[in-house]
N, C-alpha and C positions, 0 to 999 in steps of 0.2 A: 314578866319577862319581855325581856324588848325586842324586837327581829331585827333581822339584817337584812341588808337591803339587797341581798342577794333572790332572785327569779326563785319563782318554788319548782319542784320534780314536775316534769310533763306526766299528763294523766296515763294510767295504765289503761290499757285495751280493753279489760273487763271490765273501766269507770267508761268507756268511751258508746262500748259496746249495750252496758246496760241505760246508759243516760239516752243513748238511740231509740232503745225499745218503749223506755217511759216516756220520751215525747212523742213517740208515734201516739201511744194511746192519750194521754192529754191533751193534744193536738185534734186527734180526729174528736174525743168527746166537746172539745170546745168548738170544733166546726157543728156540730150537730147541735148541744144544746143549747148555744149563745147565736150561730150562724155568724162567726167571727170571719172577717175578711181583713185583708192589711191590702191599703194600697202605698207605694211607694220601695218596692223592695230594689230596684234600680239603684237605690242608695246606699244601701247596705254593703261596706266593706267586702267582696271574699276572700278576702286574708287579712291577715295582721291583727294588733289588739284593738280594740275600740270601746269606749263608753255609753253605752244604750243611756238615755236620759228622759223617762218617761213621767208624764202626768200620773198623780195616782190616790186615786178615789176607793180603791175598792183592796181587799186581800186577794183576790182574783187574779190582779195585774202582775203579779209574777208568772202564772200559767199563762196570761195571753202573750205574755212578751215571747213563750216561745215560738208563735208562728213569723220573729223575723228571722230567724236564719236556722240552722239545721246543724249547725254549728255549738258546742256544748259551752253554754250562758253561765258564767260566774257572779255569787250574790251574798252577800252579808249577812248572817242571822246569829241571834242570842244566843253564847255559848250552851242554856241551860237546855237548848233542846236537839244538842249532838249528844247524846248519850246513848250506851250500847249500836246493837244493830240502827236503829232509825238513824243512829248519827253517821254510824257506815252508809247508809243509804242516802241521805244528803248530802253528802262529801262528796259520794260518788256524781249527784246529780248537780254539782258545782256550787252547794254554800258552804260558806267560809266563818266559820265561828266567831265570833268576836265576845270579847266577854263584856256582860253588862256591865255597863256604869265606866268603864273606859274611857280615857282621854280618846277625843275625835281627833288625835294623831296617828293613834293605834290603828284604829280603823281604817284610816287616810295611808297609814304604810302596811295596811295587808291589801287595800285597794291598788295602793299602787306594783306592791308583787306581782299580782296576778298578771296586769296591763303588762309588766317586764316578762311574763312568761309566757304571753301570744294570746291571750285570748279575751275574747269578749265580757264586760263587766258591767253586769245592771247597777244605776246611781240613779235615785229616787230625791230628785233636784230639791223638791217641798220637803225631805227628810221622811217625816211619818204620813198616813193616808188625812186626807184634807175630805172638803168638801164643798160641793156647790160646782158654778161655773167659770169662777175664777180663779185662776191658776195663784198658789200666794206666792209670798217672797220663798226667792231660793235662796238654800243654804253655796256656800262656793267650793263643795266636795269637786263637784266635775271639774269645775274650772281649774281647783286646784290638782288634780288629779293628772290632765291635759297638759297644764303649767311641767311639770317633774316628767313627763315621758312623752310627751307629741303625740299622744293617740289623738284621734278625731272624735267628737261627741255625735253622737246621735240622737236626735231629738225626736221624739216619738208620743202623740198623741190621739189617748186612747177615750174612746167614746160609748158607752152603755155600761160601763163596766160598774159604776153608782148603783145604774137602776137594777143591776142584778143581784148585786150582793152588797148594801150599804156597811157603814160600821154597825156593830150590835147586831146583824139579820143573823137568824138562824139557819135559814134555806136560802138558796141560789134559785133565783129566777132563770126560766129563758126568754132575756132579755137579748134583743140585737146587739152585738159589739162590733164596734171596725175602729181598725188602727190608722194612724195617717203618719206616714215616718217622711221625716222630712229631710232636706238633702244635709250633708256631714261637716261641721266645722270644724275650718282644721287648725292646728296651733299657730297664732300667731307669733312672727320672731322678734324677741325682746333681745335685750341685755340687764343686768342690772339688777336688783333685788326692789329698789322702789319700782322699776318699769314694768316688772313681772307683778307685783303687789297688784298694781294700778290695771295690768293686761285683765288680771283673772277678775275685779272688780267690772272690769267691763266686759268680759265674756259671758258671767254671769247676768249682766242685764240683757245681753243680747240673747241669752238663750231664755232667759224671762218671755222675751218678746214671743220668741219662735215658736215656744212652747205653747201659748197662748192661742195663738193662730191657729198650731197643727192643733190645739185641742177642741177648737171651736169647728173646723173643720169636722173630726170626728164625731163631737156630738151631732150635730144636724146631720152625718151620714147612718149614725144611731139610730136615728129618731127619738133623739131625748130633747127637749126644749131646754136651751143652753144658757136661757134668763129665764130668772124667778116671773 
């Protein structure tokens, strides 16, 4: 089924009300048993939609991202696991189903819904969780996401969050995490469908770069050693 590019339903009060309650507690648990701090919150939108664009190393990084704003975080996950109540309950706590195996257009027009319905949208730049201290090639979700609605990308990197919980772990360390968010890029103005092509090719290396930096920042404020 295809969507329209019509904004979705603003969240209902009991999605808004209960999504409050569960980051209060994820929040305080990850300040206690990670000692997560974020500097840079000076950056962070208070209003309007924006693109969170985070490094990402770990399953983790969806809970840490919510200590950037207090504001309810919209995120993309495999249709197979909204089913019954648990999928009521992600819904409410802002993931957006997408069904497996999907053209990454599908995706790319439920991403951009959201952005048209006001609110904040995690885009996970490397695509799946990576590894090491180098940031890889980015896929051009954000870019092109920014391209189709002028939100501003935020670039956000995240540091321990490897050493706490790698891929395969079965336990969560407490490991130090600190985020380092860096300041917001904002849409540049094109014309033109090659101009736009050419914009998001290069917004995408620019936020390569950014990412890189804020990420390197974070680890050494980890204390994770950021070369082999």
């Amino acid at each position: 089924m295809s969507r329209s590019d019509a904004a979705p339903p603003p969240p209902k009060r009991w999605e808004l009300v209960f999504y409050a309650v569960i980051r209060t507690i994820l929040v305080a648990f990850a300040r206690v048993w990670f000692r997560v701090r974020g500097r840079g919150h000076e950056h962070v939108p208070s209003e309007g939609p924006f693109v969170i664009a985070p490094v990402h190393r770990s399953n983790l990084d969806f809970l840490l991202v919510l200590i950037i704003t207090r504001r309810r975080i919209r995120y993309l996950g495999k249709d197979s696991v909204f089913k019954g109540v648990f999928g009521t309950i992600l819904k409410a706590l802002g993931g957006i189903p997408v069904a497996r195996g999907t053209a990454d257009r599908e995706a790319l027009q439920a991403c951009i819904e959201v952005i048209r319905g006001g609110e904040p949208l995690v885009v996970f730049p490397e695509g799946t969780r990576q590894s090491g201290p180098e940031v890889q090639e980015l896929f051009d979700g954000a870019a092109f996401i920014q391209s189709r609605t002028s939100a501003p990308i935020l670039p956000v990197g995240i540091g321990g969050s490897e050493a706490a919980m790698p891929k395969g772990a079965k336990f969560i360390k407490p490991h130090k995490v600190r985020l380092v968010i860096g300041e917001p890029l904002t849409a540049p103005e094109v014309e033109g469908a090659k101009a736009r092509r050419a914009a998001i090719r290069s917004r995408t290396a620019e936020l390569h770069e950014v990412i890189q930096g804020l990420f390197d920042q974070a680890q050494q404020e980890a204390g994770t050693p950021n070369h082999p």
